[in-house]
ZADO-1210 file (C-alpha; in nm, 4 decimals, padded with zeros to 6 digits):
<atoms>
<atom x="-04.2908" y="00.7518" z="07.8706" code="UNK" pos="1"/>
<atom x="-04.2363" y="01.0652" z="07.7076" code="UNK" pos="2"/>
<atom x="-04.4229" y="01.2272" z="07.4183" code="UNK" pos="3"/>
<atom x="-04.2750" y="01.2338" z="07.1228" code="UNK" pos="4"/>
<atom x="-04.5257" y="01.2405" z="06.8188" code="UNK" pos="5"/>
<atom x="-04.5992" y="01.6316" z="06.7970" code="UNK" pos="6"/>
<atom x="-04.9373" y="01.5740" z="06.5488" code="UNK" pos="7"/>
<atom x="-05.1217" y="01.2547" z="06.4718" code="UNK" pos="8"/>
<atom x="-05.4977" y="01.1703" z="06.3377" code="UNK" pos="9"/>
<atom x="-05.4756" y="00.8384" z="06.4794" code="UNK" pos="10"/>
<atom x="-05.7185" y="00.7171" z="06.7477" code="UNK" pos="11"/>
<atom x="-05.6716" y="00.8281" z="07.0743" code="UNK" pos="12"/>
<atom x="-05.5191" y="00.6822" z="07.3369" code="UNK" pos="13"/>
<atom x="-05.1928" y="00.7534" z="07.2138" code="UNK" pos="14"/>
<atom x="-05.0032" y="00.7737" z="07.5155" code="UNK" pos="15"/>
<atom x="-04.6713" y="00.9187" z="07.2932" code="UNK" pos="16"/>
<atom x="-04.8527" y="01.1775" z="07.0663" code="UNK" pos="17"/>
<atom x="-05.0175" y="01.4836" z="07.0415" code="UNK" pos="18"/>
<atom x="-05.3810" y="01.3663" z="06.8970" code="UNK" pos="19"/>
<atom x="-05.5189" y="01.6708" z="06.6812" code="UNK" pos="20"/>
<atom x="-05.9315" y="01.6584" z="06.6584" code="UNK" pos="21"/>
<atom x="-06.1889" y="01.9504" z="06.5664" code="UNK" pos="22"/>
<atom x="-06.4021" y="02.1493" z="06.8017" code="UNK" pos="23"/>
<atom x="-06.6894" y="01.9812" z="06.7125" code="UNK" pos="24"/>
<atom x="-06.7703" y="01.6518" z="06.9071" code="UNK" pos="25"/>
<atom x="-06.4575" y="01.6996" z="07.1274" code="UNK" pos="26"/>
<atom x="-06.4813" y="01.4754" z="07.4419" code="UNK" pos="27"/>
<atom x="-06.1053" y="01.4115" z="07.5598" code="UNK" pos="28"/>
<atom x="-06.0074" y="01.1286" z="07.7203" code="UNK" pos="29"/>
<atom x="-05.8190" y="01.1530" z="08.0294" code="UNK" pos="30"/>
<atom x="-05.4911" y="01.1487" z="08.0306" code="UNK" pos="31"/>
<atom x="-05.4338" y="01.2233" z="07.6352" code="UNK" pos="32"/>
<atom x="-05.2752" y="01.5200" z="07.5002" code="UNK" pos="33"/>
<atom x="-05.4290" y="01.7053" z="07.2105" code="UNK" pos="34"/>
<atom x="-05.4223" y="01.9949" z="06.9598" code="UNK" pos="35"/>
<atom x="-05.7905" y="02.1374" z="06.8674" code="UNK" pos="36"/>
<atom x="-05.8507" y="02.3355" z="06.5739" code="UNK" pos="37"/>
<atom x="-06.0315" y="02.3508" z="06.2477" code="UNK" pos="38"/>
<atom x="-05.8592" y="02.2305" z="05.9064" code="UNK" pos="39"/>
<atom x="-05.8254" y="02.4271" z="05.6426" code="UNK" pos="40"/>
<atom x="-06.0189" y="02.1617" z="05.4116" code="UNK" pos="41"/>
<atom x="-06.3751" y="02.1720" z="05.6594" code="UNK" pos="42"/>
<atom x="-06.4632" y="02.5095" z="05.5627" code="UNK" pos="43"/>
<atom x="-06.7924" y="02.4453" z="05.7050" code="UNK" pos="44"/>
<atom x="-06.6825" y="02.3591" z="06.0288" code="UNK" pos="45"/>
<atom x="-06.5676" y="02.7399" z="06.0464" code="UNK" pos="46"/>
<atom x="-06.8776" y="02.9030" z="06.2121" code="UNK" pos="47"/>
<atom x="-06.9227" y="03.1032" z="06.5590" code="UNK" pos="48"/>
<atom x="-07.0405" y="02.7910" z="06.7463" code="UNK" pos="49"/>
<atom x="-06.6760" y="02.6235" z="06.6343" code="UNK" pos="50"/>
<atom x="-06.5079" y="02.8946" z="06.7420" code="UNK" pos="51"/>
<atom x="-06.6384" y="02.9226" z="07.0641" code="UNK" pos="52"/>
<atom x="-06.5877" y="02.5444" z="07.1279" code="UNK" pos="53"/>
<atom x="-06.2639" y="02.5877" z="07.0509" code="UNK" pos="54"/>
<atom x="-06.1528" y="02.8502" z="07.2556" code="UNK" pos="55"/>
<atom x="-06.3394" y="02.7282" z="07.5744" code="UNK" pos="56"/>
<atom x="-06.1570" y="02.3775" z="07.4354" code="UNK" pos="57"/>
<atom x="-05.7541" y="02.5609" z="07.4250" code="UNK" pos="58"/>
<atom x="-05.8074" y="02.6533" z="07.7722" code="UNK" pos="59"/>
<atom x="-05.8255" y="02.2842" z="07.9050" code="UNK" pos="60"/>
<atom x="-05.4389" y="02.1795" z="08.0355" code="UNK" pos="61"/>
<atom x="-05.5252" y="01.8462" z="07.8176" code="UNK" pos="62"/>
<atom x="-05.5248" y="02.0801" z="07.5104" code="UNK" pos="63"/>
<atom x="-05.1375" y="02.1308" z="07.4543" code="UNK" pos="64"/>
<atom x="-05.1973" y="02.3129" z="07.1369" code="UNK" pos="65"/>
<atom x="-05.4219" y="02.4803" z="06.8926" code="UNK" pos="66"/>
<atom x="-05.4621" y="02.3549" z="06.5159" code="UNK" pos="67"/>
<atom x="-05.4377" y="02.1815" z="06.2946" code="UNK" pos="68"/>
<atom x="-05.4911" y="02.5748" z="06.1103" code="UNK" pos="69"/>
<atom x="-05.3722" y="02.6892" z="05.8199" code="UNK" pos="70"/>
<atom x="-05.3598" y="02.7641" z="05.3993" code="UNK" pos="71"/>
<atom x="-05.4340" y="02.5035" z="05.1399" code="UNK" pos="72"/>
<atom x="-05.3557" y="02.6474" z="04.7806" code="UNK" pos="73"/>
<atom x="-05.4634" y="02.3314" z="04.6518" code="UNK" pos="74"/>
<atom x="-05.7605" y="02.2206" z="04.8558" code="UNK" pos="75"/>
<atom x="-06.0370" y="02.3805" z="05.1145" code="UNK" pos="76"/>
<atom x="-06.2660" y="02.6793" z="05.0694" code="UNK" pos="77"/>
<atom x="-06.2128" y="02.9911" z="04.9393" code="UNK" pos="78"/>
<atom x="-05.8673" y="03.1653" z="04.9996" code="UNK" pos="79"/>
<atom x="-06.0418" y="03.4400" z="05.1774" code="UNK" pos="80"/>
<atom x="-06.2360" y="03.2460" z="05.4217" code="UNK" pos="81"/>
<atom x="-05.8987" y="03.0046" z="05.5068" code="UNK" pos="82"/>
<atom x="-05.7617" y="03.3234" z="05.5706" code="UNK" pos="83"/>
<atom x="-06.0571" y="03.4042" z="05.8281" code="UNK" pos="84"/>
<atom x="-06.0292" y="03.1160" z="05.9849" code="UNK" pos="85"/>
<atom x="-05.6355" y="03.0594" z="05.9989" code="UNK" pos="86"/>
<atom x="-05.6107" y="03.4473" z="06.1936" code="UNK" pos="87"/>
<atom x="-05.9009" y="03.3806" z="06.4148" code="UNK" pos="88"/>
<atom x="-05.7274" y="03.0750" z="06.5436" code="UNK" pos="89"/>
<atom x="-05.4111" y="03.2773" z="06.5258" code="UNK" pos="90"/>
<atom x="-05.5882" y="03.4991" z="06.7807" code="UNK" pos="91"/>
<atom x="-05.6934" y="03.2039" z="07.0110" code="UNK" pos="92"/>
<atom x="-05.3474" y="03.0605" z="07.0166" code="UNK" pos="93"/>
<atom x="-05.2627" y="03.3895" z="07.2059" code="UNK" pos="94"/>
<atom x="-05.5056" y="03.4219" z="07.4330" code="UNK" pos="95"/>
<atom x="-05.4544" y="03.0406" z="07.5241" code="UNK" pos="96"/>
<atom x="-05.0875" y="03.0995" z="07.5085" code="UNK" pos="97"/>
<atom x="-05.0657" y="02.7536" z="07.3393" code="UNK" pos="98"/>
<atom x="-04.8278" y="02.6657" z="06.9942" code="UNK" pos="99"/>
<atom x="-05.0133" y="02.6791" z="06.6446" code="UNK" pos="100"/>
<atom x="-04.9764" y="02.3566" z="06.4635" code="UNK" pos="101"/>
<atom x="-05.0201" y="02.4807" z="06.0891" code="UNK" pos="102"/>
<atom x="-05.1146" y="02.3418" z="05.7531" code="UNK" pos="103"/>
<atom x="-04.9386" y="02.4919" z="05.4791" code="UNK" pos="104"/>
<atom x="-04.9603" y="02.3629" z="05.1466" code="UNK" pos="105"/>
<atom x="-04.7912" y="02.5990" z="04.8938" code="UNK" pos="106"/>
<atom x="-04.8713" y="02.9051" z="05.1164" code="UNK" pos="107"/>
<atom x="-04.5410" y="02.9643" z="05.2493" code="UNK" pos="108"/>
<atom x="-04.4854" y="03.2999" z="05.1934" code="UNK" pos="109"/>
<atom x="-04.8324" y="03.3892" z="05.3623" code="UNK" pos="110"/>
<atom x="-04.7875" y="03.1787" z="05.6475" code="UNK" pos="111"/>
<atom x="-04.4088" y="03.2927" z="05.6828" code="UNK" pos="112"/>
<atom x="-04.5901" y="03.7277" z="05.6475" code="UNK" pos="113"/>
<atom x="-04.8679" y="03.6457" z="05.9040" code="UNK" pos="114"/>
<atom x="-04.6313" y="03.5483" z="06.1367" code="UNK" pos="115"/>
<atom x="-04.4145" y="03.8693" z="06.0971" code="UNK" pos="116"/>
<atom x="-04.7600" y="04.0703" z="06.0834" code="UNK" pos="117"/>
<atom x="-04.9023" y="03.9083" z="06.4304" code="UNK" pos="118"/>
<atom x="-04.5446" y="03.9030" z="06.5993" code="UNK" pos="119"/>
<atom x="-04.7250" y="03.6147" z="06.8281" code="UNK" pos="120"/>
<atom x="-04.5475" y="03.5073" z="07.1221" code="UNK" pos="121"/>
<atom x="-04.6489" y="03.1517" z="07.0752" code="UNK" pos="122"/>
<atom x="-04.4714" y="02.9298" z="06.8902" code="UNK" pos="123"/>
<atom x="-04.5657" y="02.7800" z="06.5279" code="UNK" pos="124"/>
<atom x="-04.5090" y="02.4151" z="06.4530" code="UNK" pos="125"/>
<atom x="-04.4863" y="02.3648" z="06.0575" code="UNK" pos="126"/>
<atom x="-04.6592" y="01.9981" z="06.0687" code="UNK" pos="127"/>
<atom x="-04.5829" y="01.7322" z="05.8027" code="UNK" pos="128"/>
<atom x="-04.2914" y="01.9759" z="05.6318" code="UNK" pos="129"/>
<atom x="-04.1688" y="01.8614" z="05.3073" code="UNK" pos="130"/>
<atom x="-04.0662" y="02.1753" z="05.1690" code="UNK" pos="131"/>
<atom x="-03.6699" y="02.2692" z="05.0189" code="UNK" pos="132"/>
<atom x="-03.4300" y="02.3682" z="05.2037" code="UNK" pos="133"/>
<atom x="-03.4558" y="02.7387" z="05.0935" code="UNK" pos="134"/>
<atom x="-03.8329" y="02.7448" z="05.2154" code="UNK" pos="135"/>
<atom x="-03.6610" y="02.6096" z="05.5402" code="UNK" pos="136"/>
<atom x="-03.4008" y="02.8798" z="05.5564" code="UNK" pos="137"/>
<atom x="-03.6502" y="03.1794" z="05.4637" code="UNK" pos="138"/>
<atom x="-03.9112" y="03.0405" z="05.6981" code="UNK" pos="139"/>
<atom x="-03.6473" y="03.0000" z="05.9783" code="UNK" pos="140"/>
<atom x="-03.5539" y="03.3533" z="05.9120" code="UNK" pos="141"/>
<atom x="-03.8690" y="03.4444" z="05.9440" code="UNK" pos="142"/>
<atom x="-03.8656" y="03.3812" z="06.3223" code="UNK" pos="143"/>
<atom x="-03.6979" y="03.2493" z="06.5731" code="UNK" pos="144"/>
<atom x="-03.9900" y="03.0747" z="06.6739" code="UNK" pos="145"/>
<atom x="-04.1415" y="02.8150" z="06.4052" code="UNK" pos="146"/>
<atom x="-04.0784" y="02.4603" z="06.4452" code="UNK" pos="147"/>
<atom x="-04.0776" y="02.2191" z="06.1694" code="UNK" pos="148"/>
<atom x="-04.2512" y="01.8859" z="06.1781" code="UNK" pos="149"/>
<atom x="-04.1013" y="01.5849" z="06.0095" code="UNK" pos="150"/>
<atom x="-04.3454" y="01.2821" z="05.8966" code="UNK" pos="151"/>
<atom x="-04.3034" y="01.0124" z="05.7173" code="UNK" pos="152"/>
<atom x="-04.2746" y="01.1737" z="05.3582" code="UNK" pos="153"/>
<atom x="-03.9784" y="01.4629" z="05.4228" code="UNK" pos="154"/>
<atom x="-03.6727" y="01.6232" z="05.2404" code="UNK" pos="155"/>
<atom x="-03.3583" y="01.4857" z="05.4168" code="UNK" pos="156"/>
<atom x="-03.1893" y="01.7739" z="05.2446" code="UNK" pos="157"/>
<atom x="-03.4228" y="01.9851" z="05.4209" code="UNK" pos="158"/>
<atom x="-03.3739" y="01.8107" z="05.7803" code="UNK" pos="159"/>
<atom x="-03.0220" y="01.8404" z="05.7328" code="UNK" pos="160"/>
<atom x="-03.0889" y="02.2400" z="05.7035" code="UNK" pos="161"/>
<atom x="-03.3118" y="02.3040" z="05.9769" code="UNK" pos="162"/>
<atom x="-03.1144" y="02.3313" z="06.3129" code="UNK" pos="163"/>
<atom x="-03.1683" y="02.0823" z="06.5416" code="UNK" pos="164"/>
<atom x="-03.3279" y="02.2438" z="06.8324" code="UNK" pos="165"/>
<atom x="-03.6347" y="02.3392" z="06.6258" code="UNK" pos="166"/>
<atom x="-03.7420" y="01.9456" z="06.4438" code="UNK" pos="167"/>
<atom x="-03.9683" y="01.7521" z="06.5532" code="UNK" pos="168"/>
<atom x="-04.1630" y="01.4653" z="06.4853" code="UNK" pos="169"/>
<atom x="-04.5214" y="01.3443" z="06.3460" code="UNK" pos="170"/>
<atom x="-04.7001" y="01.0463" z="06.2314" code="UNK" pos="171"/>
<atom x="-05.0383" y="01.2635" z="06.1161" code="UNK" pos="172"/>
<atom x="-05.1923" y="00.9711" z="05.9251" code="UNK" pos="173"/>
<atom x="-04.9183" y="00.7351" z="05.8673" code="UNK" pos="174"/>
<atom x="-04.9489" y="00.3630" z="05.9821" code="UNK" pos="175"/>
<atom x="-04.5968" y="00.4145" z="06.0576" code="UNK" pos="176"/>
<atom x="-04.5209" y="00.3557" z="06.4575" code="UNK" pos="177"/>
<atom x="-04.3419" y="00.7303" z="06.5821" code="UNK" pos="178"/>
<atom x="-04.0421" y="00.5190" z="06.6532" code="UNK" pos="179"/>
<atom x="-04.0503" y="00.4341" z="06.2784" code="UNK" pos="180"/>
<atom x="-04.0101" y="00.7528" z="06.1936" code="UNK" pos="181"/>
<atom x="-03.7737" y="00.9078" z="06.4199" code="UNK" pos="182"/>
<atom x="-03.5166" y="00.6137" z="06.2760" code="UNK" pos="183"/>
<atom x="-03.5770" y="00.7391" z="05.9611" code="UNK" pos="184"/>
<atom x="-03.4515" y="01.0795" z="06.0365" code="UNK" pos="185"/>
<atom x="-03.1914" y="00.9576" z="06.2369" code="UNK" pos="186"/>
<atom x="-03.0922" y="00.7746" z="05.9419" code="UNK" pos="187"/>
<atom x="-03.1063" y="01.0972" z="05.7230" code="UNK" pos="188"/>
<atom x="-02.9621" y="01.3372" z="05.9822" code="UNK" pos="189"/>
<atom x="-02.6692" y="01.0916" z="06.0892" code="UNK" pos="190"/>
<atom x="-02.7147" y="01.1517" z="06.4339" code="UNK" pos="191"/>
<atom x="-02.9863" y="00.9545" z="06.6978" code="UNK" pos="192"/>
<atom x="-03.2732" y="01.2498" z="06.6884" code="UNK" pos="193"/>
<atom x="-03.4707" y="01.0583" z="06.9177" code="UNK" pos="194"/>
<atom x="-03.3537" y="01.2982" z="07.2083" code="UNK" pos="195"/>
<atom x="-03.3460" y="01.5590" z="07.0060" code="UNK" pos="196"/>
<atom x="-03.7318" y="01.5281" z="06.9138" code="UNK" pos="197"/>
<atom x="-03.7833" y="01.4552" z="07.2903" code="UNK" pos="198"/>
<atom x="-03.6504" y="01.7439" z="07.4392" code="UNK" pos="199"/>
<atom x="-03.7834" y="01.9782" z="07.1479" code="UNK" pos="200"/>
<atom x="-04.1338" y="01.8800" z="07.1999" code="UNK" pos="201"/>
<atom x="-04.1667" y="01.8955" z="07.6040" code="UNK" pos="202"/>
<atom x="-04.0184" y="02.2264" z="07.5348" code="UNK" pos="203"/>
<atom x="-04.2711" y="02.3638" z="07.2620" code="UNK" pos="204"/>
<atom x="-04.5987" y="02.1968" z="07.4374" code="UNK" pos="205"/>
<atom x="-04.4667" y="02.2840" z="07.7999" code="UNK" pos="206"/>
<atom x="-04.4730" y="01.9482" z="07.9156" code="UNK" pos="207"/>
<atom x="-04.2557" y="01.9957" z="08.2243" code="UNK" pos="208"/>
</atoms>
């Protein structure tokens, strides 16, 4: 069975998804994939001991990627401390040589200027992306190397926009099933993007 949810909060096990949890507390179960990072909206969760779970956590082949990290403009701590946080995981998503799975809420052009400012060699997955078409366009510009993820809530405008080999596909907090989902954007791209989102994602997380 394949994995196909990039980024959910539900419960683990989720044999299909990528299940994203903070540093704090994490005990893995075997077998499930995850993504470990520290949300923009727990500022307090951003302190040394965090950090240092969380890189000794990306180094773990069960860890596929690091995040959720990123830039709320409309929720979270202080601007300058998301910032903090956002590059120091930035940094760990290097040395891990894992993908970045990134909230960005209104933050585009910062997210889209860190990324040409770090040149990172990983890749960045946009998660939950509802943004317009020209956000798509100028963040696909900005690299050849962000992803965007589609959830249940998206811009079919937008999916039509992004090429192909760079969606993928998310239930974050949706009761939705993944399969749900991926019809929908079938539906919206007019074409099945089931094996589209399949190949996509063993490709970003390495899953070969």
């Amino acid at each position: 069975m394949s994995v196909v949810d990039c980024h959910t909060h539900n419960a683990a096990p989720q044999p299909r998804a990528v299940v994203c949890v903070s540093p704090a507390g994490f005990d893995p179960l075997p077998g499930q994939l995850y993504s470990v990072g520290i949300h923009p909206w727990d500022p307090g969760e951003a302190t040394e001991e965090n950090f240092s779970r969380l890189e000794a956590a990306a180094m773990l082949p069960q860890v596929v990627a690091v995040g959720e990290a990123g830039i709320d403009s409309l929720r979270g701590g202080p601007m300058f401390r998301q910032m903090l946080a956002f590059r120091r995981q930035i940094e760990i998503s290097e040395k891990a040589c894992k993908p970045l799975v990134i909230h960005d809420v209104r933050a585009h052009d910062t997210v889209a200027g860190l990324r040409r400012d770090y040149s990172p060699r990983q890749p960045w997955i946009i998660h939950g992306f509802r943004g317009k078409p020209s956000v798509a366009r100028m963040m696909t510009g900005a690299s050849a190397d962000i992803y965007f993820s589609f959830g249940e809530k998206f811009n079919p405008d937008t999916l039509r926009t992004v090429p192909p080999e760079r969606v993928l596909a998310e239930t974050d907090c949706s009761a939705l099933a993944i399969e749900e989902i991926i019809a929908s954007l079938s539906a919206a791209a007019g074409r099945d993007m089931l094996p589209v989102v399949e190949e996509n994602t063993r490709r970003v997380f390495r899953l070969d």
